[in-house]
Backbone as XML, in Angstrom:
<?xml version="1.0"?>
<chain id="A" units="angstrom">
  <residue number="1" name="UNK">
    <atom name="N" x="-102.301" y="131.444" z="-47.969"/>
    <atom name="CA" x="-102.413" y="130.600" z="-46.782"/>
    <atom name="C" x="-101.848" y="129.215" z="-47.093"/>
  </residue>
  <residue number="2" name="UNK">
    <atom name="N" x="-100.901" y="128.676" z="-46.085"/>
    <atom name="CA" x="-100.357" y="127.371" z="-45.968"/>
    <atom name="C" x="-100.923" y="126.382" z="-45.698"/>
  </residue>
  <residue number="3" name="UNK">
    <atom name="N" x="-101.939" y="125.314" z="-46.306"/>
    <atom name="CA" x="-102.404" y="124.238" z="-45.844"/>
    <atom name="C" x="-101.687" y="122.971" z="-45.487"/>
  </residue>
  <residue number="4" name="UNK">
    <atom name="N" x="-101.676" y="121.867" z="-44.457"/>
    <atom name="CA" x="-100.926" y="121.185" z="-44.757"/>
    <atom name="C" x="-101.285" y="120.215" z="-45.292"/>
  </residue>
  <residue number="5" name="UNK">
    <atom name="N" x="-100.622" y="119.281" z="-46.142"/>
    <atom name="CA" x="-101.289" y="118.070" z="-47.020"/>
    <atom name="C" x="-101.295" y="116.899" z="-46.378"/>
  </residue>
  <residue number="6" name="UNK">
    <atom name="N" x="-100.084" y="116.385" z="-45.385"/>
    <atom name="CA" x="-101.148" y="115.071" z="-44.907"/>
    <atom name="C" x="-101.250" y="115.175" z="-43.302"/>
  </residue>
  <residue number="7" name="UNK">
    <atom name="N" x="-101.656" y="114.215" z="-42.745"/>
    <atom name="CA" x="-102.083" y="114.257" z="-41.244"/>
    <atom name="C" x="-100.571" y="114.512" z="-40.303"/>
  </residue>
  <residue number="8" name="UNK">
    <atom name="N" x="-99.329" y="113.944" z="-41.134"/>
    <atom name="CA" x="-98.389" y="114.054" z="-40.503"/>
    <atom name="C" x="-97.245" y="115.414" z="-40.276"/>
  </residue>
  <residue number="9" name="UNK">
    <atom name="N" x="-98.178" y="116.529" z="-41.366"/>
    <atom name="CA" x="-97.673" y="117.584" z="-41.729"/>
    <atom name="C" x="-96.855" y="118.825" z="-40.201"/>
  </residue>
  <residue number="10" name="UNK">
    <atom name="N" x="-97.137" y="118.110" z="-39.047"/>
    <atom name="CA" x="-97.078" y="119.370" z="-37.876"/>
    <atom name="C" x="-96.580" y="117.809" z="-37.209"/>
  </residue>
  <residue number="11" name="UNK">
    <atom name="N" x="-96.261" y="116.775" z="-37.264"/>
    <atom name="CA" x="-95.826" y="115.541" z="-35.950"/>
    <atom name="C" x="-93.957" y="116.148" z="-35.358"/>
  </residue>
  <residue number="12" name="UNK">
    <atom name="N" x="-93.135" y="116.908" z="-36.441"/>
    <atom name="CA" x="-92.065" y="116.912" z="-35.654"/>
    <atom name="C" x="-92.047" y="118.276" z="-34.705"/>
  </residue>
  <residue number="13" name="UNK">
    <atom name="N" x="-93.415" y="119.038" z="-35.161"/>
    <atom name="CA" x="-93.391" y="120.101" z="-33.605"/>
    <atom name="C" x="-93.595" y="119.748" z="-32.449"/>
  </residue>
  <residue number="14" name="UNK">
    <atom name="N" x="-92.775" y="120.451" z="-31.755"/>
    <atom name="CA" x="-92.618" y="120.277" z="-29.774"/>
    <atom name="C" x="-93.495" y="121.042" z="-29.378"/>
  </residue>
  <residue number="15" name="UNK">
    <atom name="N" x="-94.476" y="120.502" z="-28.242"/>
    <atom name="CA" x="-95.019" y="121.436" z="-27.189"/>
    <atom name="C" x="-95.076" y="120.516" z="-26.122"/>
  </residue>
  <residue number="16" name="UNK">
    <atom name="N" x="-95.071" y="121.765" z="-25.004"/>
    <atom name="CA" x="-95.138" y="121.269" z="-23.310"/>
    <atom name="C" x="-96.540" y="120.452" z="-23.088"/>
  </residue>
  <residue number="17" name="UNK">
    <atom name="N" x="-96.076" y="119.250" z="-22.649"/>
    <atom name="CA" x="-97.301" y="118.681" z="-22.056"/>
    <atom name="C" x="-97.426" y="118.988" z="-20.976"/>
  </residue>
  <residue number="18" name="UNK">
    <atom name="N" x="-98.699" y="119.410" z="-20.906"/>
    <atom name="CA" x="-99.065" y="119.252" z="-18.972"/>
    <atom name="C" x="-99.396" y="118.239" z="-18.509"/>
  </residue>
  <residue number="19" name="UNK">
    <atom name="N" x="-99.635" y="117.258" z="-19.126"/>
    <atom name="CA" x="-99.969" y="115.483" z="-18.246"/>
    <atom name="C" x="-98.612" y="115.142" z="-18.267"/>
  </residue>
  <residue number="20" name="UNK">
    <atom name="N" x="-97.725" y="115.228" z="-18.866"/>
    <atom name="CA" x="-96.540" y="114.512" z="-18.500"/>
    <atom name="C" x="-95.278" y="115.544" z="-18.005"/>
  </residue>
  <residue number="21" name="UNK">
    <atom name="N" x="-95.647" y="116.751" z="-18.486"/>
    <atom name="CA" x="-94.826" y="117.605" z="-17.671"/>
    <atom name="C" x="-93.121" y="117.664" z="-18.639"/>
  </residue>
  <residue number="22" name="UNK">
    <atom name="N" x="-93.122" y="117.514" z="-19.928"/>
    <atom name="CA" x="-92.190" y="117.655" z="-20.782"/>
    <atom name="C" x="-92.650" y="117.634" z="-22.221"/>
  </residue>
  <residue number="23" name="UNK">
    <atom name="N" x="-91.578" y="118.375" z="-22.952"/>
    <atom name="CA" x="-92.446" y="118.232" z="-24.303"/>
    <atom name="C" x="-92.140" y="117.221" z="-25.129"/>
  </residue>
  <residue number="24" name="UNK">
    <atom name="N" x="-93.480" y="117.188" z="-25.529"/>
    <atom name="CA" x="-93.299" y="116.254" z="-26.885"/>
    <atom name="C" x="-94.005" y="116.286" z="-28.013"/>
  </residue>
  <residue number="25" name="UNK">
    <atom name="N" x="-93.690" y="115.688" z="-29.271"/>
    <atom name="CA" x="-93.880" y="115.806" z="-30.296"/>
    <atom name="C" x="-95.467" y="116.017" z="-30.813"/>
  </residue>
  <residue number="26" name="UNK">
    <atom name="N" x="-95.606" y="116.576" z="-31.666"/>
    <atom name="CA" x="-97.022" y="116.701" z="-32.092"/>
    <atom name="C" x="-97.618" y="115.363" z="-32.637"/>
  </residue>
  <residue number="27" name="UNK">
    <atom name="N" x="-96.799" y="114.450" z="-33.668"/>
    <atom name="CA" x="-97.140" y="112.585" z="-33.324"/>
    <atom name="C" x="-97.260" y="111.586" z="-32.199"/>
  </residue>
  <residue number="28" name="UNK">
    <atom name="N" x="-96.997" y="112.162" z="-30.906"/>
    <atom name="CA" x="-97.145" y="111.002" z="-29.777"/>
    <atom name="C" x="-99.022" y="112.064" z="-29.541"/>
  </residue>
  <residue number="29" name="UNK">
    <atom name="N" x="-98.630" y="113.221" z="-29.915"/>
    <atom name="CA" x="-100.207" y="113.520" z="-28.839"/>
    <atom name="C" x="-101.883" y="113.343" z="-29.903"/>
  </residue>
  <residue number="30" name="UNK">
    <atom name="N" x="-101.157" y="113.095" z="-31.365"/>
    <atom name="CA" x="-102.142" y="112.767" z="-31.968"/>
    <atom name="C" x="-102.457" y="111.233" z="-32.218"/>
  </residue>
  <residue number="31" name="UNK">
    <atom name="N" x="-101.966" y="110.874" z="-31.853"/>
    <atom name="CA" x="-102.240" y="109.347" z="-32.126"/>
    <atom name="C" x="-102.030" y="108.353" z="-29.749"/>
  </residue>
  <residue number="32" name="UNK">
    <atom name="N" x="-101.929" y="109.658" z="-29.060"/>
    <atom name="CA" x="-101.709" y="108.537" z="-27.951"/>
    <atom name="C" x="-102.886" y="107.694" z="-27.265"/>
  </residue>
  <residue number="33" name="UNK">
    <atom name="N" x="-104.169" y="108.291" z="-27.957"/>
    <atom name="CA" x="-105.269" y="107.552" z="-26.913"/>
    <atom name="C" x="-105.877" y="105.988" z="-28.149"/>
  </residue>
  <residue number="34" name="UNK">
    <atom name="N" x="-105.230" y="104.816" z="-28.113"/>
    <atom name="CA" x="-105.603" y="103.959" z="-28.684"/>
    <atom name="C" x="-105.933" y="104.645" z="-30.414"/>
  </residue>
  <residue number="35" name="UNK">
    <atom name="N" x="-105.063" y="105.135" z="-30.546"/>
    <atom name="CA" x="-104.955" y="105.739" z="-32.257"/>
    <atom name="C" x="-105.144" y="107.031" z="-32.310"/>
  </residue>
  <residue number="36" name="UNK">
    <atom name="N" x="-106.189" y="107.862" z="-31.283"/>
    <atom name="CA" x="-106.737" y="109.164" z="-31.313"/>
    <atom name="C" x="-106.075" y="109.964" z="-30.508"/>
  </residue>
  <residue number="37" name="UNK">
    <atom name="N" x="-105.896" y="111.406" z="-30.833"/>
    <atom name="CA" x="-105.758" y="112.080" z="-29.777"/>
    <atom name="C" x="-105.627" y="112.371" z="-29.088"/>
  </residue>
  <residue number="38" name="UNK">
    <atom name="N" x="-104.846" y="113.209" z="-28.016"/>
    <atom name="CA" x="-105.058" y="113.406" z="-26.730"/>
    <atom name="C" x="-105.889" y="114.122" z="-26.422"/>
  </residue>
  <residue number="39" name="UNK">
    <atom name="N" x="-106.999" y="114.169" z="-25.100"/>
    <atom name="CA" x="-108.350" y="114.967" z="-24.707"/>
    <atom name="C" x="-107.524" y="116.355" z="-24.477"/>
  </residue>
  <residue number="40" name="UNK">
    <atom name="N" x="-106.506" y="116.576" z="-24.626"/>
    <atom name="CA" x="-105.834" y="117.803" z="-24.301"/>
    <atom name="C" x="-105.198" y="118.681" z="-25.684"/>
  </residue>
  <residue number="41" name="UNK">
    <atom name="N" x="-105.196" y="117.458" z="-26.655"/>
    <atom name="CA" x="-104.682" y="118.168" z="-27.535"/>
    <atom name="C" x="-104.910" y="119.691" z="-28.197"/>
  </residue>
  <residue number="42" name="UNK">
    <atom name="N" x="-106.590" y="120.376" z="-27.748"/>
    <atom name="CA" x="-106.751" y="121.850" z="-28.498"/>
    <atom name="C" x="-105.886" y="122.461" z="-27.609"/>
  </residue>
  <residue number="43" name="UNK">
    <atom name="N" x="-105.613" y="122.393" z="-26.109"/>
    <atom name="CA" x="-105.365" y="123.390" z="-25.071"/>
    <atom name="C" x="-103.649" y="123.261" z="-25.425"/>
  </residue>
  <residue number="44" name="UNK">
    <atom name="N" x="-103.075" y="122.469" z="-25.465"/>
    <atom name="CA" x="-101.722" y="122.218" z="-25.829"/>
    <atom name="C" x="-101.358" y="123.105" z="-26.794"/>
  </residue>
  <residue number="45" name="UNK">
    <atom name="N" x="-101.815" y="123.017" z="-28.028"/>
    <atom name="CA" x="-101.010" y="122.764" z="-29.448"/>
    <atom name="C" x="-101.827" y="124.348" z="-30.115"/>
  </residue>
  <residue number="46" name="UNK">
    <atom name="N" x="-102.904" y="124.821" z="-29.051"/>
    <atom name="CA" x="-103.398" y="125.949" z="-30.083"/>
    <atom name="C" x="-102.718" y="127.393" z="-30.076"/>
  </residue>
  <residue number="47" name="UNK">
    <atom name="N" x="-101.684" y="127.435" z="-29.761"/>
    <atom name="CA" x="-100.680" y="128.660" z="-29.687"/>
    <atom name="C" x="-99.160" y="128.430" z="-30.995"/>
  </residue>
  <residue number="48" name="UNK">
    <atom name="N" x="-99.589" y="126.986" z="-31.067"/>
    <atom name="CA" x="-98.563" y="126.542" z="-32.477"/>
    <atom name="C" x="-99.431" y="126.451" z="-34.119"/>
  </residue>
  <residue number="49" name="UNK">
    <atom name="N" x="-100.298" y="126.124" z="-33.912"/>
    <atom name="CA" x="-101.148" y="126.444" z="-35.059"/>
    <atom name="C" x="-102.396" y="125.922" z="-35.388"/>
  </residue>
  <residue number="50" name="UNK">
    <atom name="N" x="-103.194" y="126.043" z="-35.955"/>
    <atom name="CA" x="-104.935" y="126.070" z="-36.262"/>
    <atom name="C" x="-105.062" y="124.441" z="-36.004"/>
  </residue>
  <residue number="51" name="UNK">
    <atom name="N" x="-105.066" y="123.753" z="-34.200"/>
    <atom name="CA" x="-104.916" y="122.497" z="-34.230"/>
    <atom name="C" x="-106.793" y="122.320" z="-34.270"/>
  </residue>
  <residue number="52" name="UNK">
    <atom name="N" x="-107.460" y="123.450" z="-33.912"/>
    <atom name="CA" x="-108.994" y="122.963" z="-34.130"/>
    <atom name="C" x="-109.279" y="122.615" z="-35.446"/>
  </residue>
  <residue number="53" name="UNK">
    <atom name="N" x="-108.881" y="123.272" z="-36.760"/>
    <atom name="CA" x="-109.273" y="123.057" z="-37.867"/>
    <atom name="C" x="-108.282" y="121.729" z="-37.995"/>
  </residue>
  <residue number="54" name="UNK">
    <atom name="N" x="-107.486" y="121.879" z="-37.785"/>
    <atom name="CA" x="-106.538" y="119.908" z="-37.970"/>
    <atom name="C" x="-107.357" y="118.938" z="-37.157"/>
  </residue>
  <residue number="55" name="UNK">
    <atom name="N" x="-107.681" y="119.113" z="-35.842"/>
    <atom name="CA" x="-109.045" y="118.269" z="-35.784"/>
    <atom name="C" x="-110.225" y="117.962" z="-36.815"/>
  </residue>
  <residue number="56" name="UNK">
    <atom name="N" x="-111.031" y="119.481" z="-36.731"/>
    <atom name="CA" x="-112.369" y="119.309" z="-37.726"/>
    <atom name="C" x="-112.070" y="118.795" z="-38.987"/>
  </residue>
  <residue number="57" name="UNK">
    <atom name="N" x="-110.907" y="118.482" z="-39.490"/>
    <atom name="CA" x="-110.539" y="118.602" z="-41.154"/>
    <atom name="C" x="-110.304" y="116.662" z="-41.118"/>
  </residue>
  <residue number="58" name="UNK">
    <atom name="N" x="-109.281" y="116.445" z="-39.954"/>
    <atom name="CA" x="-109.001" y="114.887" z="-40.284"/>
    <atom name="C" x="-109.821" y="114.049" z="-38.998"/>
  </residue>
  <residue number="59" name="UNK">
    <atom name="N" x="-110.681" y="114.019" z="-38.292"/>
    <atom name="CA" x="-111.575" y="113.298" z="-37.597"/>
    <atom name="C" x="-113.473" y="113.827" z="-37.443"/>
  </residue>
  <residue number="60" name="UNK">
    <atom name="N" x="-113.821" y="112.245" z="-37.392"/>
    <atom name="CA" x="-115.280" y="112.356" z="-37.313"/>
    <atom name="C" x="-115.388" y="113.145" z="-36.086"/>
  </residue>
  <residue number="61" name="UNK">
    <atom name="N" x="-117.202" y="113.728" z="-36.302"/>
    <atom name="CA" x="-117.578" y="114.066" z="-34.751"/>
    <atom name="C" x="-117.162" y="113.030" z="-33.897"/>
  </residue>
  <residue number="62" name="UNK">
    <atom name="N" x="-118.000" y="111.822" z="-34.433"/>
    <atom name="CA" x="-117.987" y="110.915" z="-33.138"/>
    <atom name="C" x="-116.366" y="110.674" z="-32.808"/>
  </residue>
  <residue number="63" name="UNK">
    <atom name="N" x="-115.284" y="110.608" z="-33.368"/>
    <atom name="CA" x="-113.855" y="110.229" z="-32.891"/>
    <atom name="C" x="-113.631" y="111.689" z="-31.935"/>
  </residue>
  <residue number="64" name="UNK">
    <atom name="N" x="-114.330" y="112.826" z="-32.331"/>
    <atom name="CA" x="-113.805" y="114.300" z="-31.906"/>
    <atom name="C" x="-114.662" y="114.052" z="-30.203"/>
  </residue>
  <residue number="65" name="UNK">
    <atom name="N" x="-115.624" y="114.142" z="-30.229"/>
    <atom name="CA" x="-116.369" y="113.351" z="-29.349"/>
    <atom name="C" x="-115.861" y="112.811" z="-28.393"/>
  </residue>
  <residue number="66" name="UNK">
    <atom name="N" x="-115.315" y="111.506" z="-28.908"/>
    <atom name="CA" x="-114.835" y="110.394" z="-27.964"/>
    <atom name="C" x="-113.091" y="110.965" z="-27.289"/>
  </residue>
  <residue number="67" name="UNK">
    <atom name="N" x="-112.560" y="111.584" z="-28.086"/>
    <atom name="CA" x="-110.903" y="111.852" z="-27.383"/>
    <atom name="C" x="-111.119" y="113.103" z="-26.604"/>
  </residue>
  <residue number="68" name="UNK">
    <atom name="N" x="-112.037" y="114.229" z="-26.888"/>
    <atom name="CA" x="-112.387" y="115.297" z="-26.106"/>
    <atom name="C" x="-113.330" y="114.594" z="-25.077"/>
  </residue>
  <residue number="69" name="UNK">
    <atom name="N" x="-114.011" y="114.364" z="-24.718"/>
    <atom name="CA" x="-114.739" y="113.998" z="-23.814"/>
    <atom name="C" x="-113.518" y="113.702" z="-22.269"/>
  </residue>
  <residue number="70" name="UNK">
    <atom name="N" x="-114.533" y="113.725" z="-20.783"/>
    <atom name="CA" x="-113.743" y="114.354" z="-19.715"/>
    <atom name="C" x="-113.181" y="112.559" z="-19.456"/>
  </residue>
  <residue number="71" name="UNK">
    <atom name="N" x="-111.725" y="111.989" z="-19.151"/>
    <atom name="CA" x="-111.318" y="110.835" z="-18.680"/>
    <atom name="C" x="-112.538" y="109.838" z="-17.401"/>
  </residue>
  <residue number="72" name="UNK">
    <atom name="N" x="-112.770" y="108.951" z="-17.666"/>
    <atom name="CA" x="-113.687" y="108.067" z="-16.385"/>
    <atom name="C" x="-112.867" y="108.244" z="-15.248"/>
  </residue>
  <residue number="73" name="UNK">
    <atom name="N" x="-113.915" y="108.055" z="-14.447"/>
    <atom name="CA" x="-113.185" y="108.177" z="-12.732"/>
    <atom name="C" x="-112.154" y="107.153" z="-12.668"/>
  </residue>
  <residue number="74" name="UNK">
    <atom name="N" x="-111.070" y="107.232" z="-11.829"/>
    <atom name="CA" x="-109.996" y="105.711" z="-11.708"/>
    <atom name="C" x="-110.905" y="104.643" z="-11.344"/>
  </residue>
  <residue number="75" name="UNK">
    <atom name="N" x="-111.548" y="104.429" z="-10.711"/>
    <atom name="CA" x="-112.436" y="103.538" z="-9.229"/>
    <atom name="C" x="-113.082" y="102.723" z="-11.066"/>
  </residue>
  <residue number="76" name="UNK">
    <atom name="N" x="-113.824" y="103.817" z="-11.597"/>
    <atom name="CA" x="-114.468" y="103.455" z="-12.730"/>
    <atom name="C" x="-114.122" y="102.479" z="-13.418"/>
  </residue>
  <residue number="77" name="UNK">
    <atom name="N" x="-112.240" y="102.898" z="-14.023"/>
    <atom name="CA" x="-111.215" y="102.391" z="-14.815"/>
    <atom name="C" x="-111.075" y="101.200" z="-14.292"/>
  </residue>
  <residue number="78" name="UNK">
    <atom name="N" x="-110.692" y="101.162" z="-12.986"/>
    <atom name="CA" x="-110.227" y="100.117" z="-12.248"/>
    <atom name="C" x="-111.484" y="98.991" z="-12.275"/>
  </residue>
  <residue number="79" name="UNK">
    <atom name="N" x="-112.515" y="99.047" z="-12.435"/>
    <atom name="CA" x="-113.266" y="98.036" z="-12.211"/>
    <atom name="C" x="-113.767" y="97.600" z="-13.454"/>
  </residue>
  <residue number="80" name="UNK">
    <atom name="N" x="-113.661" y="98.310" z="-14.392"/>
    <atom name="CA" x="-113.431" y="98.000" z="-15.391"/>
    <atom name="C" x="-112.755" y="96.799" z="-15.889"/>
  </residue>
  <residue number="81" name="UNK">
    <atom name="N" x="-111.101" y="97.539" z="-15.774"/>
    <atom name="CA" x="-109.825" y="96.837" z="-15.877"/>
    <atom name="C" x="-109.895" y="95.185" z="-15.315"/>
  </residue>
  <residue number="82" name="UNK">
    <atom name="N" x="-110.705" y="95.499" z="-13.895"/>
    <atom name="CA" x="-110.560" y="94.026" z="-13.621"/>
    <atom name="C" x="-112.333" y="92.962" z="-13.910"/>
  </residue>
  <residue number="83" name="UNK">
    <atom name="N" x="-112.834" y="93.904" z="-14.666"/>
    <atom name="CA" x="-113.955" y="93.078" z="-15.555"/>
    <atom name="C" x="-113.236" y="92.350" z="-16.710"/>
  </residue>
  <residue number="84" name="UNK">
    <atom name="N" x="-112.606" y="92.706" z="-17.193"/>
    <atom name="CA" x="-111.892" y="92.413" z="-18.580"/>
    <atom name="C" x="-110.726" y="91.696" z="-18.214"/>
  </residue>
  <residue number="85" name="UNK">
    <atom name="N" x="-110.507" y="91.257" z="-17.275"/>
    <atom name="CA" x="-109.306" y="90.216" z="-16.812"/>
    <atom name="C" x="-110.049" y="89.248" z="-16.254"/>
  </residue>
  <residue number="86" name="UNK">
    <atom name="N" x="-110.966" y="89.481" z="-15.577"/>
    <atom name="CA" x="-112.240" y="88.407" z="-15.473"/>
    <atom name="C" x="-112.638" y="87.253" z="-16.615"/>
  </residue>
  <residue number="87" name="UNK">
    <atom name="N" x="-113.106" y="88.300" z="-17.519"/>
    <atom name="CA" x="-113.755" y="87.893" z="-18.854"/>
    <atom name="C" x="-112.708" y="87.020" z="-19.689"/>
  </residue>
  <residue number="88" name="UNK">
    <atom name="N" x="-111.203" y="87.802" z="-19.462"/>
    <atom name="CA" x="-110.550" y="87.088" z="-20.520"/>
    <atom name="C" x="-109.725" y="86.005" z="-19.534"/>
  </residue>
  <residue number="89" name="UNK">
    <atom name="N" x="-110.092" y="85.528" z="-18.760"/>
    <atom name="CA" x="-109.626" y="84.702" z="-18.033"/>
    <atom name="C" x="-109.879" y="83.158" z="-18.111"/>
  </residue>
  <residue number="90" name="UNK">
    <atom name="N" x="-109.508" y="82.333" z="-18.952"/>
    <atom name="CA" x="-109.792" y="81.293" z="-19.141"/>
    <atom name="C" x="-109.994" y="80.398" z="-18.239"/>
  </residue>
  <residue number="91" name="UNK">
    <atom name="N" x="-111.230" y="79.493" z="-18.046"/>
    <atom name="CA" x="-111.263" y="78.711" z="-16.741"/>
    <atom name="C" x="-110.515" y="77.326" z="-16.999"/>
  </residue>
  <residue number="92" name="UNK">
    <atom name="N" x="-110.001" y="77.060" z="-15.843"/>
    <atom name="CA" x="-108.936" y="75.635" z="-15.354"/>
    <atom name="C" x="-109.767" y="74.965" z="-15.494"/>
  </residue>
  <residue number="93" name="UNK">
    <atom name="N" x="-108.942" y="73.709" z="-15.882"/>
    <atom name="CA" x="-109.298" y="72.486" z="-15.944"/>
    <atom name="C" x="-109.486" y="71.633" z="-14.916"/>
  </residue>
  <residue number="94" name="UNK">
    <atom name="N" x="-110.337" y="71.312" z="-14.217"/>
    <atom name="CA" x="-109.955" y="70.367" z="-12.414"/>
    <atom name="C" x="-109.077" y="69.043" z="-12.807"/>
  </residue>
  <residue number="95" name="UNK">
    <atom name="N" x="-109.114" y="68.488" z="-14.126"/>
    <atom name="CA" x="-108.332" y="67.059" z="-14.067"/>
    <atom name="C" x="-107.118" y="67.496" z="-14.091"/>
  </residue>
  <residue number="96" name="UNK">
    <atom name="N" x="-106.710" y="68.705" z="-14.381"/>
    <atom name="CA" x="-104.743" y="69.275" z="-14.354"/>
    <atom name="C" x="-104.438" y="69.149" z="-15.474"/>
  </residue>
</chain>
């Protein structure tokens, strides 16, 4: 049996994305969610090779957890998004 030795061992294989609707590399879908994973990555990639054990082998539960888990509602995102533009919004000066 072929193990591979580092995390980057499977990044120049192609498969069809279904969120974007073309394929791409096995490095954009492991690293696209802020470093982790894509929540799609077992359903994608498990007809190219043992991507559950390449999960269980190089990420914690909790990271396995967090990139599998189902996307927040938009409405969710969105109010979010504009909490954090709020927050990082520095207040004006009235003298100019």
């Amino acid at each position: 049996m072929v193990t591979d030795v580092t995390i980057e061992a499977h990044d120049e294989r192609e498969a069809y994305c279904r969120m974007l609707g073309h394929l791409v590399p096995f490095r954009y879908c492991r690293r696209v969610a802020e470093g982790l994973p894509c929540r799609k990555i077992l359903d994608c990639w498990f007809e190219c090779f043992d991507v559950a054990a390449f999960v269980r082998k190089r990420y914690t539960p909790e990271q396995i957890g967090c990139f599998l888990s189902p996307p927040k509602p938009k409405m969710a995102s969105l109010v979010e998004l504009i909490e954090r533009a709020k927050a990082a919004r520095k207040p004006t000066d009235p003298s100019g």
